[in-house]
N, C-alpha and C positions, 0 to 999 in steps of 0.2 A: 641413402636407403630409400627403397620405395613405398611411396605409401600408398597405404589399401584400408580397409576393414580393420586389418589386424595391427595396423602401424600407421594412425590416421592424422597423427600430430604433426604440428610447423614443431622447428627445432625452438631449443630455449633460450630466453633471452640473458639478460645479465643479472645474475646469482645475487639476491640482497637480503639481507637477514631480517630488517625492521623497514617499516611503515618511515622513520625519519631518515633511514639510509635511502631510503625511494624519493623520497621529497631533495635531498641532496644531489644525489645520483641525475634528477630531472634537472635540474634547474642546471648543473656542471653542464647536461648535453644541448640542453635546452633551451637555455638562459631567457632567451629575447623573441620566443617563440611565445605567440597566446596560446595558455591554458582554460581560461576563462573568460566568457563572453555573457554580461547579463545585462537587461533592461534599466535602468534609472532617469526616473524625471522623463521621459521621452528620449533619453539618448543611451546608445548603445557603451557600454564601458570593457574596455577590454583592459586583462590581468596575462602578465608576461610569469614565463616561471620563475624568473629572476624575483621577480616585485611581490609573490605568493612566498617565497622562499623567507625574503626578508618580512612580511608580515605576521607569518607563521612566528618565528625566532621569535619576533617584538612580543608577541602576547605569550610564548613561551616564558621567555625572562622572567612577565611580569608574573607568572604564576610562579617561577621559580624564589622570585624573591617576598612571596607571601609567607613561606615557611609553612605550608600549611600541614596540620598532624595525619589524614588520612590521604590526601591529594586526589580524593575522587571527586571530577569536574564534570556537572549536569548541563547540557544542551539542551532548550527547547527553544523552538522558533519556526517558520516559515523557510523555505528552502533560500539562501542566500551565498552571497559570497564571503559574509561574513560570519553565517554557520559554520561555512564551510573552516573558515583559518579559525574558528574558535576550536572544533574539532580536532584538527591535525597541529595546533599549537599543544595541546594535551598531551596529545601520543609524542612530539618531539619533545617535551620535559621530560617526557620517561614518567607519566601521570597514566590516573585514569580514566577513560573518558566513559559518561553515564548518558548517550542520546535518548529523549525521551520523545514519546510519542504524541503529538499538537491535535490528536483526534479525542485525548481523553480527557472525562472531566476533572474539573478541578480536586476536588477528592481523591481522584487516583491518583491523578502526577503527583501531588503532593505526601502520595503514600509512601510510591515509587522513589523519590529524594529521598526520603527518612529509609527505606528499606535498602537504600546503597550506598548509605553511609556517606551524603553528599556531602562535601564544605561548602564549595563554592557550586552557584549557577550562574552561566551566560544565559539572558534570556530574550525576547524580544518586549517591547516597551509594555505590552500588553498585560504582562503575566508579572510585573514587576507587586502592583499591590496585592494580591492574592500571596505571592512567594513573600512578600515581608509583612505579613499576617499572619503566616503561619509559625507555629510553635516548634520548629523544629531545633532540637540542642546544638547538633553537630556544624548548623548551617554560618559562613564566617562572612560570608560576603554574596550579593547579589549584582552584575554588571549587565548592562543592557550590550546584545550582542553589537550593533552598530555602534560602534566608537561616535559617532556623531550626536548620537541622544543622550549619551551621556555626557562628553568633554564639550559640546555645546563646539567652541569656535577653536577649538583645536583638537587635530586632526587624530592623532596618532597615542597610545598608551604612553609609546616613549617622553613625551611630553609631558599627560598629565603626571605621570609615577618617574619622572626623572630616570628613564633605564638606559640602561649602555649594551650594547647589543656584543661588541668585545669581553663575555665573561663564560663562565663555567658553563651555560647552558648547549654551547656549541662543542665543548669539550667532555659532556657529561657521556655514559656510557651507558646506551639504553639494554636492559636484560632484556631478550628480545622473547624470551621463553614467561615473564612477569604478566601478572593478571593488566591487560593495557583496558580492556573493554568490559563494562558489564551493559547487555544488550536483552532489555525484559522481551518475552515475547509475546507476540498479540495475538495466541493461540483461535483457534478455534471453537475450544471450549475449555472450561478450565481456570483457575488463578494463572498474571502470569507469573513464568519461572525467571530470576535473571542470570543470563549465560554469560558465563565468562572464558574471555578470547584473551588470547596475546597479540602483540604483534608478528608475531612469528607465525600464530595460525591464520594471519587473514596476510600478510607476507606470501608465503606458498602457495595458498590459494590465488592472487593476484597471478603469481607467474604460472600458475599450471594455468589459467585464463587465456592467458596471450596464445598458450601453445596449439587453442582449438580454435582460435578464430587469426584472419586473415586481414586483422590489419595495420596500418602504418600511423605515422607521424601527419599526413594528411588527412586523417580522416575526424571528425566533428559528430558530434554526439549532441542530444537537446535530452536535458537532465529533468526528467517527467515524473520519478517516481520520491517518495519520502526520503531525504537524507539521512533521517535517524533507523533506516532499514538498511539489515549490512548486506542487502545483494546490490540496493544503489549505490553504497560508498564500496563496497569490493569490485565489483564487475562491473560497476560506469565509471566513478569519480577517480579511483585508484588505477584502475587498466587503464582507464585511460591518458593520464599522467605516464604509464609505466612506457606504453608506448610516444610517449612524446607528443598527444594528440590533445586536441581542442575541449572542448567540455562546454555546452549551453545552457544558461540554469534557464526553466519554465517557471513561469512566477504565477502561475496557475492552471490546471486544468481546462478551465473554459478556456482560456489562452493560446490553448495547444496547436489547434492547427494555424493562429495568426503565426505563432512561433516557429510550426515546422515554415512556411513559407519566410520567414525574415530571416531564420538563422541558417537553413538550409543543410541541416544534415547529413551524414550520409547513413547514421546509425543511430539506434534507437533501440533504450534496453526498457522494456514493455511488464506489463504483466497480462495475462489472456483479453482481460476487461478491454485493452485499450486496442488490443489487435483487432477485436471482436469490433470495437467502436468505430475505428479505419475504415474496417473493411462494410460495416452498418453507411459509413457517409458515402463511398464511391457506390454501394447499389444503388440506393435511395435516390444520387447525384443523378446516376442513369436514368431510373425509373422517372424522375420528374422531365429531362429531357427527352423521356420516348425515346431512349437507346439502349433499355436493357435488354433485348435480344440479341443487339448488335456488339453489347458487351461479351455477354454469353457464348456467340459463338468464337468472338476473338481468344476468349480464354479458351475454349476447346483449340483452336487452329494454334496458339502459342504452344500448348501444351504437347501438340500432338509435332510440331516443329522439333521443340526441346528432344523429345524421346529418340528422334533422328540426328540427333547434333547439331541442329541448328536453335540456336538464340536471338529473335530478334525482338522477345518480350518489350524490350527498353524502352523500343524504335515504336513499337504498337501501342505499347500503352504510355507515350510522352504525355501527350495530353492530362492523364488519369493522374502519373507521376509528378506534376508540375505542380498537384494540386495541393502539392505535400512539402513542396522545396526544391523537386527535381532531383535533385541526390539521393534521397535514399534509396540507400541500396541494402542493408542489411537491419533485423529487427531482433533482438535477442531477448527473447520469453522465456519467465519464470515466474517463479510463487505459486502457482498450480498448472494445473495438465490445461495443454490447448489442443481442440480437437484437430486432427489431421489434416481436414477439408480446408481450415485456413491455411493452414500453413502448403498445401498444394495451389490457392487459390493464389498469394502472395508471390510462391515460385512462377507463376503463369505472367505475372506481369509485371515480373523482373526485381524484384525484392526477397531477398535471401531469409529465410527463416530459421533460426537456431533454438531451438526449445533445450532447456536448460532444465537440473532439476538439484535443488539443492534445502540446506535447511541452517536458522541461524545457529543450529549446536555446530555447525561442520562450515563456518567462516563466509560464505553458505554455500558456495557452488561445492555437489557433490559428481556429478557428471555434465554431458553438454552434447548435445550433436554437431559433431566438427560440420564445419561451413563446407569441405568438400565430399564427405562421405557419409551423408545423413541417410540412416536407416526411417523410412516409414514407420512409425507407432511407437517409437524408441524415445526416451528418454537420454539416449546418448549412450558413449563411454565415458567410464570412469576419469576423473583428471589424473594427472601423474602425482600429485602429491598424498593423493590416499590408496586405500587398499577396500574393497567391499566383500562382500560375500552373502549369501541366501541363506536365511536360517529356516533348508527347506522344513517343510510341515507338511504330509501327505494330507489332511485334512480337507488343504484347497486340491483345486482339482489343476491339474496338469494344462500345461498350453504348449502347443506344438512339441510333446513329451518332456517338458522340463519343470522341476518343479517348481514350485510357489512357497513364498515365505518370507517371512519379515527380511528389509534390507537391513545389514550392520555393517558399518564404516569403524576403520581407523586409518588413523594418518595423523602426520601433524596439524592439517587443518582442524583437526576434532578440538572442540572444547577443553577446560580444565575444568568444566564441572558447573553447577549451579551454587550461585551466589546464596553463602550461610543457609544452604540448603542440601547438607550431608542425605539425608533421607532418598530424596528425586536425584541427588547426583548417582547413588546406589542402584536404584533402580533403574535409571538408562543404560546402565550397561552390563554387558553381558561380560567378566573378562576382562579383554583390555577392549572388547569391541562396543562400539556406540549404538544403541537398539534407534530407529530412526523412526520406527510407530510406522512405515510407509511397507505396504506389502506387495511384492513384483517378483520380477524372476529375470535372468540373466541369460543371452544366448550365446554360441560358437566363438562368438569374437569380443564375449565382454562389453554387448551393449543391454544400456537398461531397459525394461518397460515394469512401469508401475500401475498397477491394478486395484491399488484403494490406498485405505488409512485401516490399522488396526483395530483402535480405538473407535472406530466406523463402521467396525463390521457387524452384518445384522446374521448371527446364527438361527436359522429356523428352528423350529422341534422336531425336523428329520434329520436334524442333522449337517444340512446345508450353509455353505458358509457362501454371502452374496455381500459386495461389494458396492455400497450404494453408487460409490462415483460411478462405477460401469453404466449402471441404466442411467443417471444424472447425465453421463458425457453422449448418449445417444438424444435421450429427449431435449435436451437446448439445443440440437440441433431441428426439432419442429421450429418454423417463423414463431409460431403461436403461444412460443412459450417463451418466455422474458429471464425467468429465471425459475429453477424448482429445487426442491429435497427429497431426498429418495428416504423414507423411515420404516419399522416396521409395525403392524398395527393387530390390536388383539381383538377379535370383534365376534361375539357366540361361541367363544371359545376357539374362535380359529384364527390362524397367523395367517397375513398376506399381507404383500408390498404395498405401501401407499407411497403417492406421488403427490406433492404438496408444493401447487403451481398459483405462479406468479403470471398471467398472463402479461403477452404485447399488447395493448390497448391499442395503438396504433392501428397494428395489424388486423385487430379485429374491425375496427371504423372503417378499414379502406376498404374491407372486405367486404362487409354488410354483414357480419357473424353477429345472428340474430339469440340462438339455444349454445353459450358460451362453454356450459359445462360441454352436454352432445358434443360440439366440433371437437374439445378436447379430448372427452372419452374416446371417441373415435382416433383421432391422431395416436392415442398412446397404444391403440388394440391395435394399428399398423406395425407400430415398431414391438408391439408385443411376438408378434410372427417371428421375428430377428432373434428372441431370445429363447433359452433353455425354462421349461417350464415351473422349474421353482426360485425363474428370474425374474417370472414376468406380473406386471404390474397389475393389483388385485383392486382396489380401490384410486381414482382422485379428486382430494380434496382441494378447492380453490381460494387464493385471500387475495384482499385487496391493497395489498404496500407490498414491497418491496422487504425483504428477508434482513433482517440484520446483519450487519456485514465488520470486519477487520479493518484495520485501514491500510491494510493493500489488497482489500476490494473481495478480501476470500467472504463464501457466507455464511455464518456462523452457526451450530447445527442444532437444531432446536432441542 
């Protein structure tokens, strides 16, 4: 079949019900192939899917053989390889697994245990006396995630707990439809809520993944973003298993680019911040060398190549590309909107961009821009395991004639609901459809674009319904501005937009930006020209830190 616009998918891979049939499935095709590649002691250690398979099992067993009354298993820890097989030892008992978030404080993760009904926590060595200080009933056992901080001079569980890997747990029969995950979320404002996944919802989701992007058993991936986030363990750690492929754990942020150069990538599942921060070190790299001209015009002359069918971005920007591993070739963005300009800026020198848009009630990927037929300003098409639709509202106003209105999703990757939270599981939906809070609209071939948050939108007194992301996703694009919040503000009785900015400090120093506010006033009454007049920005107000923010880097709205 041909594909186009209307039919933009690779075909499907091999049909599997559960998360531990995928772990089985890999390891049958894959045995002796590495999965995992991470740092230790100064030496690189590599994990085969054979030797993941059977370490999985081994912590599997021993949870099987605790008996425990509720069987929900809490993860908190640092990104590792032994998160990683504490995690997917859960899901293959046919347990639950409870990832918790290592950004918050102690008061809350220990909320969050007691609110998910946790038995047991795998932790790292860190969190161990706080979690055995806490008064919690249900709690049966505490184990440090490294097998090594705890068993001291022996190696493996099977040892210390005498297990035998020959028993019921390889035979056991996962309900692939059973609450397998409850995943809090780290909203943007708000209590969080805890969402509960199957295996079966974040299952679909993995293979409707593979079907938008283009790659193989060759390809390597450097693991950047939170594990205890299901767009890192669905659309990095698991796709990437599904296809047969490598997987790099980053053992931290500052780390990143020694890491792209040692592991060498060729793929990299991002969120905006880190695109944004790439593409921040190759200008800067130029400007310090006295080549950002010569930058600028090559990304014009690549650009203006490509639209002719010729490709030699690779070959232009080696140097630029080397700087990163040499391999990367494809970068897969999510968790909020990235403006267009990078992702045109990344295609110029040879690095594929797939902007993604999904959410944790929806396993998370809900659409994606396939790697061969990416629409400009889109959000993507829908994956094949869900269905969406526009719950148009004439209220907002129409884009290129179509209406506007909150997105609703069903499918199997849709949630079963919020965790002993009847009330907010009521309220997300509409039906059988899942209200998504995100407001967009849908064109000709069923690609998405999203236009705000619901919960975010600021109605005027005339009536007007305005979108803060809109002006947000124009003004970060001034150098001058670092970060902002677009609110609305009441002042003599009159309503108008305030912009609540975070300068570049940098930018101002190199400048000589003497009158901070002025330059910025002024910057924002250029792009005020670009907009509809009861869009455009009436007041801004300036502070000095940085916005409070999520820990995957969204910033949180005042």
């Amino acid at each position: 079949m041909k594909k186009s616009y209307k039919n933009p998918f690779y075909e499907y891979g091999e049909k599997l019900s559960s998360v531990k049939e995928l772990m089985i499935f890999s390891a049958k095709k894959h045995g002796e192939k590495t999965v995992f590649k991470y740092k230790l002691r100064n030496k690189i250690i590599s994990k085969t899917y054979n030797e993941l398979l059977r370490d999985v099992k081994e912590k599997a067993q021993f949870l099987v053989s605790l008996d425990l009354p509720k069987q929900h298993i809490a993860i908190i820890g640092k990104t590792s390889y032994d998160w990683i097989v504490s995690y997917l030892s859960v899901l293959y008992a046919g347990m639950v697994a409870v990832p918790i978030d290592i950004l918050l404080s102690t008061e809350e993760y220990l909320e969050l245990l007691e609110r998910a009904d946790v038995d047991i926590v795998f932790c790292d060595k860190k969190y161990l006396s706080d979690i055995e200080k806490s008064d919690s009933k249900g709690l049966k056992k505490i184990i440090c995630i490294n097998d090594s901080q705890v068993l001291e001079n022996e190696s493996t569980l099977s040892k210390k707990y005498d297990i035998s890997l020959d028993d019921a747990v390889d035979k056991n029969k996962i309900d692939a439809e059973a609450l397998a995950l409850i995943v809090f979320t780290s909203g943007t404002t708000g209590k969080s809520k805890g969402v509960m996944l199957s295996q079966k919802n974040i299952i679909v989701d993995v293979m409707s993944a593979k079907r938008i992007l283009g790659l193989d058993e060759r390809d390597t991936s450097l693991s950047i973003l939170p594990l205890y986030h299901t767009y890192e363990m669905t659309c990095d750690i698991l796709l990437m298993m599904y296809y047969g492929a490598s997987v790099c754990l980053n053992d931290s942020l500052k780390y990143m680019s020694q890491n792209l150069k040692l592991f060498k990538p060729s793929v990299l599942y991002a969120v905006p911040m880190v695109v944004e921060s790439i593409h921040r070190t190759i200008m800067e790299s130029a400007k310090k060398k006295n080549k950002e001209k010569i930058l600028k015009k090559m990304l014009k002359l690549s650009t203006a190549l490509q639209k002719v069918g010729i490709n030699l971005s690779r070959k232009i920007f080696k140097s630029v590309l080397d700087e990163f591993g040499g391999e990367l070739k494809l970068i897969v963005s999510g968790g909020a909107y990235l403006d267009q300009s990078y992702i045109d800026f990344f295609d110029a020198i040879g690095v594929n961009i797939v902007q993604g848009y999904g959410i944790t009630e929806c396993s998370p990927l809900l659409s994606a821009n396939p790697d061969r037929f990416k629409k400009k300003y889109s959000i993507g098409c829908v994956v094949s395991c869900c269905q969406v639709k526009i719950n148009e509202d004439e209220r907002y106003e129409k884009v290129n004639g179509h209406l506007v209105g909150e997105i609703l999703a069903k499918g199997d990757n849709v949630m079963l609901g919020y965790y002993k939270d009847t009330e907010n599981t009521n309220k997300a939906f509409e039906g059988e459809w899942f209200k998504t809070g995100d407001i967009g609209w849908m064109d000709e071939d069923n690609y998405l674009y999203i236009t705000g948050r619901v919960k975010n939108l600021i109605i005027l007194s005339n009536g007007k319904n305005v979108s803060p992301e809109e002006i947000e996703g124009k003004l970060s694009l001034l150098p001058v501005i670092k970060e902002v919040q677009v609110v609305s503000k009441k002042e003599n009785n009159t309503e108008q937009i305030q912009a609540i900015i975070f300068p570049d400090e940098l930018f101002i120093k190199e400048n000589n930006i003497v009158d901070v506010q002025k330059y910025i006033e002024d910057q924002v009454n250029d792009v005020n020209r670009s907009l509809p007049v009861y869009m455009q920005v009436g007041s801004v107000k300036l502070r000095d830190t940085e916005f409070p923010k999520t820990s995957t880097k969204k910033i949180k709205r005042l």
